[in-house]
C-alpha positions, 0 to 999 in steps of 0.5 A: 747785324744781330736781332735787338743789338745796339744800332744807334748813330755814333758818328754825325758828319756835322757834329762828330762823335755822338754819345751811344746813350744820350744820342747828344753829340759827346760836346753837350753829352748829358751822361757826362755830366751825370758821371762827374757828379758820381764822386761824393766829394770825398777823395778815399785812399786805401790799400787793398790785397783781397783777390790779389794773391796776397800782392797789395794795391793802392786805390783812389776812390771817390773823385769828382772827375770825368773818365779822362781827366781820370785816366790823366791823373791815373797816370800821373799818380802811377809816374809819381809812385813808379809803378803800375796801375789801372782805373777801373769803373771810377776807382784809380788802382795803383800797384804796391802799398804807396798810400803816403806817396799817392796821398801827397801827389793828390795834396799836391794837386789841390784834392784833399784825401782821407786815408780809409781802411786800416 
């Protein structure tokens, strides 16, 4: 085991799985409370080609959402558009320009986006 490395208990036989920051059992985890709240309400969708070589993507920001639930509706966005994606720190990537379509699912899903750049 190295000097100064992360050595906190992640696993309990009475209460399973423990969050590695809050030392809580992941049930009553407070981090995961703290990451719902991190979305400011406002669901932004936009189009993105900067450090792409030129090939545009679609991106989701701003969802209330914990990261599983995130990854759920990831997933249900990219089947909707038929094409691949990725969520990466909070933001849903989707490949290619389908602003409307991933807009129309997330209306369709109860949330209400807002188109942002040009």
């Amino acid at each position: 085991m190295k000097n100064g490395s992360n050595s906190g208990l992640v696993y309990s036989t009475e209460s399973g799985r423990m969050c590695p920051d809050c030392r809580q059992p992941l049930a009553q985890c407070a981090c995961k409370a703290r990451a719902v709240s991190a979305g400011d309400g406002v669901v932004r969708v936009s189009r993105q080609t900067k450090g792409r070589g030129g090939k545009s993507v679609t991106l989701v920001k701003g969802l209330a959402l914990d990261a599983a639930a995130l990854a759920l509706l990831g997933k249900q966005l990219r089947t909707a558009c038929g094409s691949g994606g990725t969520v990466k720190d909070g933001v849903i990537e989707v490949q290619g320009d389908h602003c409307d379509l991933v807009m129309a699912a997330l209306e369709k899903l109860g949330h209400h986006p807002k188109r942002a750049g040009g």
